[in-house]
ROSE-4610 file (N, C-alpha, C; in Angstrom, 1 decimal, always signed):
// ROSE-4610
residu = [X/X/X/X/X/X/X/X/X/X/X/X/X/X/X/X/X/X/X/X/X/X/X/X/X/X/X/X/X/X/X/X/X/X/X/X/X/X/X/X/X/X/X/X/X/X/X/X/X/X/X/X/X/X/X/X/X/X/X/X/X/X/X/X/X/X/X/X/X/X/X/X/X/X/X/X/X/X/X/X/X/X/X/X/X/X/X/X/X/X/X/X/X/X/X/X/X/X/X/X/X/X/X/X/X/X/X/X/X/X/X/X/X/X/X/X/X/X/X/X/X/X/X/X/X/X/X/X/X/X/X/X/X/X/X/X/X/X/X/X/X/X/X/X/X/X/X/X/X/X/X/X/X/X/X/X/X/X/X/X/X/X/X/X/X/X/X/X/X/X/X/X/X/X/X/X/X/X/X/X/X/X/X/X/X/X/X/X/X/X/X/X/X/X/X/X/X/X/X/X/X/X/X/X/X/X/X/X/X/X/X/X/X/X/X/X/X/X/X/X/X/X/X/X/X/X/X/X/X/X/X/X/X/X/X/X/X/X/X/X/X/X/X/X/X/X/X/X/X/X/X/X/X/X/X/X/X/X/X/X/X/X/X/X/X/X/X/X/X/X/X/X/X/X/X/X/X/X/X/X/X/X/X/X/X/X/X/X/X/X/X/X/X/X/X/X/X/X/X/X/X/X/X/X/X/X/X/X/X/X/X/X/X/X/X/X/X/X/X/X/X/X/X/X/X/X/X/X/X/X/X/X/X/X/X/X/X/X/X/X/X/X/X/X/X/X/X/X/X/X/X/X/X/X/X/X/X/X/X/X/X/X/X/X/X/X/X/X/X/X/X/X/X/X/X/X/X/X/X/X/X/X/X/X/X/X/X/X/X/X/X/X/X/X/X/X/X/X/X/X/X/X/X/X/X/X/X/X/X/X/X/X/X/X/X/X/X/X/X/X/X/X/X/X/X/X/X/X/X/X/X/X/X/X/X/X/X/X/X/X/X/X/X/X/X/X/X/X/X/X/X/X/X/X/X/X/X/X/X/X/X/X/X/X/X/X/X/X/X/X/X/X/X/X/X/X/X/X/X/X/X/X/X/X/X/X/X/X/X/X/X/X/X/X/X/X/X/X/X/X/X/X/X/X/X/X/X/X/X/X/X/X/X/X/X/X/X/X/X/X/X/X/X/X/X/X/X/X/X/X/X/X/X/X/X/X/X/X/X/X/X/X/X/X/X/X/X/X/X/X/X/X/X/X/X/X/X/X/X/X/X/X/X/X/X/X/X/X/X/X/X/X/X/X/X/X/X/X/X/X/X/X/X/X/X/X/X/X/X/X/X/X/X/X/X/X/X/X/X/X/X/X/X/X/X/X/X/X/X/X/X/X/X/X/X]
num = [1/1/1/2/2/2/3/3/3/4/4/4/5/5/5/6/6/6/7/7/7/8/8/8/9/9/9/10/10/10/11/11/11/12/12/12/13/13/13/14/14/14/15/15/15/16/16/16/17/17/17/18/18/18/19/19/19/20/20/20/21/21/21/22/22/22/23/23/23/24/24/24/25/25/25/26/26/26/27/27/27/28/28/28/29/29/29/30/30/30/31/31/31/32/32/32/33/33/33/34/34/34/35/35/35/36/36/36/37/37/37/38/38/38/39/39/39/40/40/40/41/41/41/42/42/42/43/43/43/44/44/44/45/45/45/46/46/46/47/47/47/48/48/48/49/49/49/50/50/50/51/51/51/52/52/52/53/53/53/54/54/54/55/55/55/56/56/56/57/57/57/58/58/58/59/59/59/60/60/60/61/61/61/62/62/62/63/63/63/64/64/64/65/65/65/66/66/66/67/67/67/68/68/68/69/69/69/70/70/70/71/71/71/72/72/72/73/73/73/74/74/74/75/75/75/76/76/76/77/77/77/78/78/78/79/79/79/80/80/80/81/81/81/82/82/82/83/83/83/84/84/84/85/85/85/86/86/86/87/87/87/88/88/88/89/89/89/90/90/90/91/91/91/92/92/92/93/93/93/94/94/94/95/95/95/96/96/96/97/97/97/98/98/98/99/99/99/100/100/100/101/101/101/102/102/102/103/103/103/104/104/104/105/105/105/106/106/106/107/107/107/108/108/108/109/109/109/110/110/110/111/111/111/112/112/112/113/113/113/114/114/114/115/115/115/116/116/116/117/117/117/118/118/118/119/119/119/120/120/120/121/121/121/122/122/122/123/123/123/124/124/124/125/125/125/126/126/126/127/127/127/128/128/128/129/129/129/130/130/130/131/131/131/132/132/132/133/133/133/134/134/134/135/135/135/136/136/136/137/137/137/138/138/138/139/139/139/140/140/140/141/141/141/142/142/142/143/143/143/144/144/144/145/145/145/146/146/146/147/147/147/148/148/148/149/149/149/150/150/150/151/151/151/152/152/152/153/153/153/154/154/154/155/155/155/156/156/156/157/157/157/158/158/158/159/159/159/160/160/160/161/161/161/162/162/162/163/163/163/164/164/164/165/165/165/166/166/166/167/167/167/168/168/168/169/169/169/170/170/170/171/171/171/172/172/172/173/173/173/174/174/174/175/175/175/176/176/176/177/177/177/178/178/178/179/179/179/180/180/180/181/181/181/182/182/182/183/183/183/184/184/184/185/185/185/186/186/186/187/187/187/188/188/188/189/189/189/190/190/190/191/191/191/192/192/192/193/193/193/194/194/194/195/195/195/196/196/196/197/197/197/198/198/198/199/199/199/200/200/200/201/201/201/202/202/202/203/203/203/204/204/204/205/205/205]
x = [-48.9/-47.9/-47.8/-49.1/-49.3/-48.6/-48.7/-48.1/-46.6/-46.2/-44.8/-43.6/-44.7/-44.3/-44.0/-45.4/-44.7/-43.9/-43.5/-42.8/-41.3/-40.7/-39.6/-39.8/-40.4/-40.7/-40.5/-41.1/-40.7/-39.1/-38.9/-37.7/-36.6/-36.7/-35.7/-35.7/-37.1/-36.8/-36.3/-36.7/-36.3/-34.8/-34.2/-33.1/-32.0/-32.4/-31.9/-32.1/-33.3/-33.8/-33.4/-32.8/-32.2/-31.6/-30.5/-30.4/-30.7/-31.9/-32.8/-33.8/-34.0/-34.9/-33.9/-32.8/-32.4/-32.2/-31.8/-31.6/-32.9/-33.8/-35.6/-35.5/-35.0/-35.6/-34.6/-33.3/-32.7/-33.1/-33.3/-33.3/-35.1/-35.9/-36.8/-37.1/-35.8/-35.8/-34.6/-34.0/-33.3/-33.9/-34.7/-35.6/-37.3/-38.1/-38.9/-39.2/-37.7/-38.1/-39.1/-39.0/-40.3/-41.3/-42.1/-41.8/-41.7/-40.4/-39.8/-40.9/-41.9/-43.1/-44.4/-45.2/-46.6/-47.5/-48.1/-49.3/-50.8/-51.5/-52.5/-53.6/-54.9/-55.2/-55.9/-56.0/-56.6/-57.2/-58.1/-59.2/-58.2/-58.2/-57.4/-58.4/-58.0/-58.9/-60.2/-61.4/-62.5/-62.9/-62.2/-62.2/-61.8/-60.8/-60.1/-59.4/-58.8/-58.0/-56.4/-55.8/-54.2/-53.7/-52.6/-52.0/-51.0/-51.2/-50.2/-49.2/-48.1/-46.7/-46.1/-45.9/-45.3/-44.1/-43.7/-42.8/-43.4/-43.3/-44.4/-43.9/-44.9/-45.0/-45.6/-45.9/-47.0/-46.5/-46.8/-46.4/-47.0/-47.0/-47.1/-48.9/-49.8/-51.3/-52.5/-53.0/-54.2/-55.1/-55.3/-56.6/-56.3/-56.8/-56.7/-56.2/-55.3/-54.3/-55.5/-56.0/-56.9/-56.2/-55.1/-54.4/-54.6/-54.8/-54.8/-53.6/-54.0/-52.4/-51.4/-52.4/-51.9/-50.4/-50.8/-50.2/-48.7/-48.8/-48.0/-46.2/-44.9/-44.0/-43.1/-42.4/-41.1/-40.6/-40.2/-39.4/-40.8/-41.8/-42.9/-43.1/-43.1/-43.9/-42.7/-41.5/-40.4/-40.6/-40.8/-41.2/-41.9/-43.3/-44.5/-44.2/-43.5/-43.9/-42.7/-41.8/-41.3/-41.4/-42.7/-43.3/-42.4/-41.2/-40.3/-41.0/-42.2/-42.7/-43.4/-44.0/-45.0/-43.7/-42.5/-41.9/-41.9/-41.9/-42.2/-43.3/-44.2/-45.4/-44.8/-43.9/-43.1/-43.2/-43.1/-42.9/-44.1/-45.5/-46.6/-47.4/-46.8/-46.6/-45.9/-45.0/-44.0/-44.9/-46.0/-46.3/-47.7/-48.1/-49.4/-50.6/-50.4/-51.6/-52.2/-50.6/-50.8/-50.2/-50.8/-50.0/-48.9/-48.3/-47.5/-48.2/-49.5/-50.3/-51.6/-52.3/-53.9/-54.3/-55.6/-56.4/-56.1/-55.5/-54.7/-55.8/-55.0/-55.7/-56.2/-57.5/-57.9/-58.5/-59.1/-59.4/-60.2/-60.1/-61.5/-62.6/-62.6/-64.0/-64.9/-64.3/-65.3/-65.8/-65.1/-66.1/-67.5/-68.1/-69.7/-70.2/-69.4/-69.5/-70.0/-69.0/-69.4/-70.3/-70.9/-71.3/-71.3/-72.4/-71.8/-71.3/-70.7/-70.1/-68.7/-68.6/-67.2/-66.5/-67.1/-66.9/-66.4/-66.4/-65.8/-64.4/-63.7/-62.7/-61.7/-62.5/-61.6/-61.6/-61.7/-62.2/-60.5/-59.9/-58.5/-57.8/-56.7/-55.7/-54.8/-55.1/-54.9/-53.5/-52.9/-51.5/-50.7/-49.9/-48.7/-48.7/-49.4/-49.9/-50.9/-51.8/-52.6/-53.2/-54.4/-54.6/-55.1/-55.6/-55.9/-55.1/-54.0/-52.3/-51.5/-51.5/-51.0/-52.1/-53.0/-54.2/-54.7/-54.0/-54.2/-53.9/-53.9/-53.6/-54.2/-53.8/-54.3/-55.1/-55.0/-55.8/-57.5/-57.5/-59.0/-59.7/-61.3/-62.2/-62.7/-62.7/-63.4/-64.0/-65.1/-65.5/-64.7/-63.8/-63.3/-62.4/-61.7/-60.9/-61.6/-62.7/-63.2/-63.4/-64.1/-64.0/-63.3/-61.9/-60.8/-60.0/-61.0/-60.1/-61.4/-62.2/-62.9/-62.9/-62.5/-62.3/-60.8/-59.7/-58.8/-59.3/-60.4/-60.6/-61.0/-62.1/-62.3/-61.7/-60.7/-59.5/-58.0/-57.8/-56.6/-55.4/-54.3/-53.7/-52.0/-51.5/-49.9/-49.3/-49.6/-49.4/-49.8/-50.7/-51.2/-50.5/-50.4/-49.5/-48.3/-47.4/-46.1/-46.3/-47.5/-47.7/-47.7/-48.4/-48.9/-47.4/-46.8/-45.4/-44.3/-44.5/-43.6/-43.9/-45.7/-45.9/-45.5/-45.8/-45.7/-44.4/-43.3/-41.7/-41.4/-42.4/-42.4/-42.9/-44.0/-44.6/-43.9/-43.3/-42.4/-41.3/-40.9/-39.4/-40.1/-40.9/-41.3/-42.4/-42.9/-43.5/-44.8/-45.5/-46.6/-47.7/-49.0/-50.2/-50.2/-49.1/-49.1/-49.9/-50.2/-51.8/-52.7/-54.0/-55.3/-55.7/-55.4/-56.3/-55.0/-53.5/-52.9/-52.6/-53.7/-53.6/-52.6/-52.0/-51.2/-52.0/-53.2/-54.1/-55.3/-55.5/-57.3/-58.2/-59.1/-60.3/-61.0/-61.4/-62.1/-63.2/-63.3/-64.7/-65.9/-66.4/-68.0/-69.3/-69.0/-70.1/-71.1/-71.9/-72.6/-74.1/-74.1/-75.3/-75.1/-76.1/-76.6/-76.8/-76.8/-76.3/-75.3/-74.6/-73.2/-73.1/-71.9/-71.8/-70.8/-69.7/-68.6/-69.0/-69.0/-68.9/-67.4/-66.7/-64.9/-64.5/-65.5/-64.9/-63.8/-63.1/-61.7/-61.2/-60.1/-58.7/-57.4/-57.6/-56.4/-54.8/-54.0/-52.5/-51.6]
y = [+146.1/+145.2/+144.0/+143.3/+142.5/+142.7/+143.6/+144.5/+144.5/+144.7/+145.3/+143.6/+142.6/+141.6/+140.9/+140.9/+140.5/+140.7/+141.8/+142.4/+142.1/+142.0/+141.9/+140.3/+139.6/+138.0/+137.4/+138.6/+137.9/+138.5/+139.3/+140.0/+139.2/+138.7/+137.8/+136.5/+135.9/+134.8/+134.8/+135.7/+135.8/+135.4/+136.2/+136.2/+134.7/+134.4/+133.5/+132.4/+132.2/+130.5/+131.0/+132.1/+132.3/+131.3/+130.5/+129.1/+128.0/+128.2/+126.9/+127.3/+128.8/+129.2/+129.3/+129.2/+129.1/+127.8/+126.9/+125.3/+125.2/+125.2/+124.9/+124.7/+126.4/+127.0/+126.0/+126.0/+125.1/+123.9/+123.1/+121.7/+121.7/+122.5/+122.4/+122.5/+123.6/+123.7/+122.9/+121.5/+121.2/+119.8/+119.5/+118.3/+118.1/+119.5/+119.5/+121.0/+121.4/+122.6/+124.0/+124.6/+126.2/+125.9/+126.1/+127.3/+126.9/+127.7/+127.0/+127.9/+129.0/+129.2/+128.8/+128.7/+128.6/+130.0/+130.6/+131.5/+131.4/+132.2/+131.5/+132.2/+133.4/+134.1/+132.9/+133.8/+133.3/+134.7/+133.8/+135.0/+135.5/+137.1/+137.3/+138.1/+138.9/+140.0/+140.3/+140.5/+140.6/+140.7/+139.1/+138.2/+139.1/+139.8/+140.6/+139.0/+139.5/+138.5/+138.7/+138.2/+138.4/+137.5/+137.4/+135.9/+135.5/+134.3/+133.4/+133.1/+133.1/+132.6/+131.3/+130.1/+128.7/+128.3/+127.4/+126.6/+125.4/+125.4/+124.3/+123.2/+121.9/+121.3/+120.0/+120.4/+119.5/+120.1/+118.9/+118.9/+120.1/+120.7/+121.7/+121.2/+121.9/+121.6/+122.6/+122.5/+123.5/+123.6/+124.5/+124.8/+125.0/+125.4/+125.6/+124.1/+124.7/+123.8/+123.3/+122.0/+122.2/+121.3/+120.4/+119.8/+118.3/+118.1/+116.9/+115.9/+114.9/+114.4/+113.3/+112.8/+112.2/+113.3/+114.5/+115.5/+115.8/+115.4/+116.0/+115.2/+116.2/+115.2/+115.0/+114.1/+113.2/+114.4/+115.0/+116.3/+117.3/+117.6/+118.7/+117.1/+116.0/+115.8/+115.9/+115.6/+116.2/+117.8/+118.5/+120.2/+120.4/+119.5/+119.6/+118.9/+117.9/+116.8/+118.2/+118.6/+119.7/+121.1/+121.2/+122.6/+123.9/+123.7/+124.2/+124.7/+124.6/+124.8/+126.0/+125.9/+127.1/+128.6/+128.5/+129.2/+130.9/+130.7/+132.1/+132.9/+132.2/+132.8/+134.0/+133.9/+135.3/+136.6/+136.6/+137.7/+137.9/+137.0/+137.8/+138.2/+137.6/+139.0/+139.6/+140.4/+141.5/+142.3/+141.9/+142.6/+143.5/+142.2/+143.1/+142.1/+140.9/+140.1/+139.0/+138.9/+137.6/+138.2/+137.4/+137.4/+136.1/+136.3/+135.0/+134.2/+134.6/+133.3/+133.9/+133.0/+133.3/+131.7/+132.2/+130.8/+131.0/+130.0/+129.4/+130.1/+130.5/+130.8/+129.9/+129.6/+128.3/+129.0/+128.1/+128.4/+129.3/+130.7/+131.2/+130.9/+129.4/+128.9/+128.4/+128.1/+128.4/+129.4/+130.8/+131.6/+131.6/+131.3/+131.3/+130.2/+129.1/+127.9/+128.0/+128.6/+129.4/+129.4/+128.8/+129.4/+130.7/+131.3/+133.0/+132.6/+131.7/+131.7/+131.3/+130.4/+130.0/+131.2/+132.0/+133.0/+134.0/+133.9/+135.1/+134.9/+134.2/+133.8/+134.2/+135.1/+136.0/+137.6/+137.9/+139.3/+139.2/+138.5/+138.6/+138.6/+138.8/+138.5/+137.0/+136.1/+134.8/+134.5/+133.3/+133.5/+132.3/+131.9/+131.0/+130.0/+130.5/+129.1/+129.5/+128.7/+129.2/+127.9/+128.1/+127.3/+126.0/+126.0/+124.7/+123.5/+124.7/+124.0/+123.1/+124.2/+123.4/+122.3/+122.1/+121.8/+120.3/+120.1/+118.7/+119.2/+120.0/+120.4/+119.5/+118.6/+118.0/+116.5/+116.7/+115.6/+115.9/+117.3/+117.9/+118.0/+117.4/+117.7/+119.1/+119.7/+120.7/+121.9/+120.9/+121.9/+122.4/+120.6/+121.4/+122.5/+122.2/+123.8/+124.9/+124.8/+126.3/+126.8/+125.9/+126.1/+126.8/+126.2/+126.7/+128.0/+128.2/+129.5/+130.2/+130.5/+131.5/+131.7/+130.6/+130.5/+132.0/+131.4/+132.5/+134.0/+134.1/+135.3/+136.2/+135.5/+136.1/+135.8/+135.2/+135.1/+135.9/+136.4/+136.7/+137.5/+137.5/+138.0/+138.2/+138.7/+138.5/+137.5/+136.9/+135.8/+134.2/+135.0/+132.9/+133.1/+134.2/+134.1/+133.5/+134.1/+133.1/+131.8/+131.7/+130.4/+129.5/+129.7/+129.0/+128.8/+129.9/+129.7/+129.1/+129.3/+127.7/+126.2/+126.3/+125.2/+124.6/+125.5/+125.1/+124.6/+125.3/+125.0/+123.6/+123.2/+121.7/+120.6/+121.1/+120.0/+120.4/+121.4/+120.6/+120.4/+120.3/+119.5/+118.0/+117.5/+116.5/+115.6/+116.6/+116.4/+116.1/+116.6/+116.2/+116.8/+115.3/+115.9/+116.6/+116.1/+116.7/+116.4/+114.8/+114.4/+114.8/+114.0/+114.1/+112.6/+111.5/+110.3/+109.8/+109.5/+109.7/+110.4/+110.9/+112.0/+113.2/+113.6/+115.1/+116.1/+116.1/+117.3/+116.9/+118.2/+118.1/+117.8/+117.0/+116.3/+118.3/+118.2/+119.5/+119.9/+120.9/+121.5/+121.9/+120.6/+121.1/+122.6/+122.8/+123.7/+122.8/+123.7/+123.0/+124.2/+124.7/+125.7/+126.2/+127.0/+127.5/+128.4/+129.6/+131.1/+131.5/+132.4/+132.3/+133.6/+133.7/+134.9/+135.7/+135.4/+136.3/+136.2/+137.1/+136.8/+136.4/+136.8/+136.6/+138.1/+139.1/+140.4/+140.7/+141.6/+142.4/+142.6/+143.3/+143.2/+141.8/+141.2/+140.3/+141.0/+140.5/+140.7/+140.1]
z = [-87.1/-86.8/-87.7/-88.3/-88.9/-90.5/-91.1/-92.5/-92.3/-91.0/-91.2/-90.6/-90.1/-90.0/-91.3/-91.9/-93.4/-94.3/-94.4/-95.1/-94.7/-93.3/-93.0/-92.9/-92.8/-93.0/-94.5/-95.5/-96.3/-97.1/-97.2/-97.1/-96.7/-95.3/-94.7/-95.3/-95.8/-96.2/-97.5/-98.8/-99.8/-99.7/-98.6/-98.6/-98.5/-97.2/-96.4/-97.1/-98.1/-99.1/-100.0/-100.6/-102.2/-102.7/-102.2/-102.5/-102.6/-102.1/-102.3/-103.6/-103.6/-104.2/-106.0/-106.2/-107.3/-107.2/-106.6/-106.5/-107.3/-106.6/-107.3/-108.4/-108.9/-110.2/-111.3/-110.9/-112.0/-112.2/-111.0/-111.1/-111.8/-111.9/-112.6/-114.2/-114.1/-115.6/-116.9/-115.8/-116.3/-116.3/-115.2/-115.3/-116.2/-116.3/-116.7/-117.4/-118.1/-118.7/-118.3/-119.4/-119.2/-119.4/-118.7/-117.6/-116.2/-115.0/-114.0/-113.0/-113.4/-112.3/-112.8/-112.2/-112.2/-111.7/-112.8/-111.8/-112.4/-111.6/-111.8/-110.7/-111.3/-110.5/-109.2/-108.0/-106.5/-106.1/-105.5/-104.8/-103.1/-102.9/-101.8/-101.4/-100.3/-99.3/-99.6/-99.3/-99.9/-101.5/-101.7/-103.3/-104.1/-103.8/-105.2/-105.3/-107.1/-107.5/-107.8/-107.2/-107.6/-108.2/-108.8/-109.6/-108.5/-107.8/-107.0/-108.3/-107.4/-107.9/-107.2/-107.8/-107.0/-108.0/-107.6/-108.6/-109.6/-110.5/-111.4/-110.9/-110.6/-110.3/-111.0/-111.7/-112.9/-114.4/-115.7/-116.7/-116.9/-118.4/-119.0/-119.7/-119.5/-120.6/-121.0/-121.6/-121.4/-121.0/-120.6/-119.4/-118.0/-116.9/-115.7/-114.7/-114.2/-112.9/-112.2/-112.0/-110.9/-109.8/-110.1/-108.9/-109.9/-110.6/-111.0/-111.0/-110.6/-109.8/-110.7/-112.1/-112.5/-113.5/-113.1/-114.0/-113.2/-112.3/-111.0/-111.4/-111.8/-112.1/-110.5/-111.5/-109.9/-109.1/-109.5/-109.3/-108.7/-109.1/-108.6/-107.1/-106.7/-106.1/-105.1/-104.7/-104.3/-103.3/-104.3/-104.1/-103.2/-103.6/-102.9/-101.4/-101.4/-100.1/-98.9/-99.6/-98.8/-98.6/-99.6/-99.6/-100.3/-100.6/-101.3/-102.2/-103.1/-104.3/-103.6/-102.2/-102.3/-101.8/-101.4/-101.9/-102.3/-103.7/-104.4/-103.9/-103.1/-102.5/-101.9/-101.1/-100.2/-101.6/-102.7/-103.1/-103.1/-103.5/-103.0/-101.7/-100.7/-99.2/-99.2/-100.1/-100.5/-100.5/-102.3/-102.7/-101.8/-100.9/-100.3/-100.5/-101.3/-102.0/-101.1/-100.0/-98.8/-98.0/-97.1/-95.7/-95.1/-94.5/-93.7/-93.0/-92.4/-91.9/-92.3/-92.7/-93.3/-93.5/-93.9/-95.2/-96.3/-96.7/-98.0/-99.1/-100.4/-101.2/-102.1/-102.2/-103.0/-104.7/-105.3/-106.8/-106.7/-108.0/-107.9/-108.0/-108.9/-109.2/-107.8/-106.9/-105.9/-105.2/-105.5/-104.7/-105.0/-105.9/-105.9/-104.6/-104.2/-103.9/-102.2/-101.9/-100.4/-99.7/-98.6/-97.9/-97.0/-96.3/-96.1/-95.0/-94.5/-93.1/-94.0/-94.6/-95.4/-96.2/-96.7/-97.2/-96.2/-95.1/-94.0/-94.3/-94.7/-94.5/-95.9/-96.5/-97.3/-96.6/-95.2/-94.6/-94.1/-94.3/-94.4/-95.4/-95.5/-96.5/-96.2/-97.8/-97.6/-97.5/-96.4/-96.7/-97.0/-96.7/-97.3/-96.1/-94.6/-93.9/-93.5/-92.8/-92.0/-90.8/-89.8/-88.7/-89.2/-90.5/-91.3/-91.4/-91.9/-92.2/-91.6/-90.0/-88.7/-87.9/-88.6/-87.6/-88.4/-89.7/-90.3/-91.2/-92.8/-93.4/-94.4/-95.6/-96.5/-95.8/-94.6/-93.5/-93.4/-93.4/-93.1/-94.3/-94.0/-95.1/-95.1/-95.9/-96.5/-95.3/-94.7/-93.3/-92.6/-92.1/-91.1/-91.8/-92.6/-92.9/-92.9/-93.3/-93.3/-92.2/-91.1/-89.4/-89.2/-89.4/-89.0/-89.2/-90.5/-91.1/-90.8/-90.8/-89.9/-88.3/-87.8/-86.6/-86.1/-87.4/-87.4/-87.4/-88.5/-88.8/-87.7/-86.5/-85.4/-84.3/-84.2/-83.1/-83.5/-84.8/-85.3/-84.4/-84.2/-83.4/-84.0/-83.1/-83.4/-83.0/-81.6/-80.9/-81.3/-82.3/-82.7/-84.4/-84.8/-86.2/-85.6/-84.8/-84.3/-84.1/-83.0/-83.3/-84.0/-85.3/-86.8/-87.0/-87.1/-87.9/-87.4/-86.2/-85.4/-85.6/-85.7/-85.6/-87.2/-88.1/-89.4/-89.9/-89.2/-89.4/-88.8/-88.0/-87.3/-88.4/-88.6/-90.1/-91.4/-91.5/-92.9/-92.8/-91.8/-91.2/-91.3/-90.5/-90.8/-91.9/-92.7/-93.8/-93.6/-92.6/-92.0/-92.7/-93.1/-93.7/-94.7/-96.0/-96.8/-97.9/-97.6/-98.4/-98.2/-99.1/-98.6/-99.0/-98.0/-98.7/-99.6/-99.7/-100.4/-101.9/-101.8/-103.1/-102.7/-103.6/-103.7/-103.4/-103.7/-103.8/-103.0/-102.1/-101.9/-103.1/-102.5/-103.4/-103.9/-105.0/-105.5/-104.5/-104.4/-103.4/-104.3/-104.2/-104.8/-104.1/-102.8/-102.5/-102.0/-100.9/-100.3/-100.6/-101.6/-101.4/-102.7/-103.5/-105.1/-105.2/-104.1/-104.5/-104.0/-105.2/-105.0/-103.7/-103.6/-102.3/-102.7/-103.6/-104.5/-106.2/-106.7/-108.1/-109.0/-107.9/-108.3/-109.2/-109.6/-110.4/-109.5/-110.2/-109.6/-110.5/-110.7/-111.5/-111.7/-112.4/-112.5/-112.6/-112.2/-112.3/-112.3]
């Protein structure tokens, strides 16, 4: 039920935000040029790696996105404060890589970082919200999110996915907890332990 929810979830939404979703794309590439996506592999379902798809948000540079905020332009912080940027994510629950409610997919450079209880929290497929999200979202330190997203992993249902997704249509209507600390971005996650628990191998795409 969970598979066949996302698929017509995201399907519907492709649809129904296609105007917002080409709005995006222009006003990005007429304010801050190419390229108008960002990807960039993330660890999904027992730490395979898929390439997330967003709307760019930050100047053009080299090396790995880590959220750095002085990077962040007028126009991406716009995107972000209405989540409009995470967006494009819907084609990767099309494809099978996310789900509509999960734990967010974070950098691969932390899967070594993990603890093996924090690491449960890839025994799902990561998604586009999840109970972290509605539950403080860029408000929570580090634990608690993990709490939370393993908490999902062993409570998961169809009834608290609706839930999430109602609640989450509430906070970005009103733009809630989109910081952390007034930063744009969560502070980096150092790890709390020295052997790793994923190596991050898989297939990139």
């Amino acid at each position: 039920m969970k598979r066949a929810f996302d698929i017509l979830a995201a399907l519907v939404g492709l649809v129904v935000l296609s105007p917002v979703l080409v709005a995006a794309a222009v006003a990005i590439l007429v304010c801050d040029g190419r390229p108008v996506l960002f990807r960039q592999p993330r660890p999904g379902r027992h730490g395979r790696i898929f390439r997330i798809v967003k709307f760019r948000t930050m100047t053009v540079a080299s090396g790995p996105d880590t959220g750095d905020t002085a990077r962040i332009t007028r126009l991406g912080r716009v995107l972000r404060s209405t989540s409009i940027d995470e967006l494009p994510e819907l084609w990767n629950v099309l494809l099978g890589d996310m789900s509509i409610v999960g734990p967010r997919p974070l950098l691969t450079s932390y899967l070594p970082l993990y603890s093996a209880t924090q690491a449960r929290r890839h025994e799902v497929r990561p998604g586009l919200t999840g109970l972290a999200q509605v539950s403080g979202r860029n408000g929570l330190g580090w634990d608690e999110k993990f709490a939370l997203d393993v908490w999902y992993v062993d409570n998961r249902s169809f009834r608290l996915d609706l839930r999430i997704v109602m609640a989450t249509v509430g906070l970005v209507v009103r733009r809630s907890n989109v910081d952390a600390s007034g930063d744009q971005t969560m502070p980096v996650f150092t790890g709390n332990q020295t052997t790793p628990v994923f190596t991050g191998e898989g297939p990139e795409r």
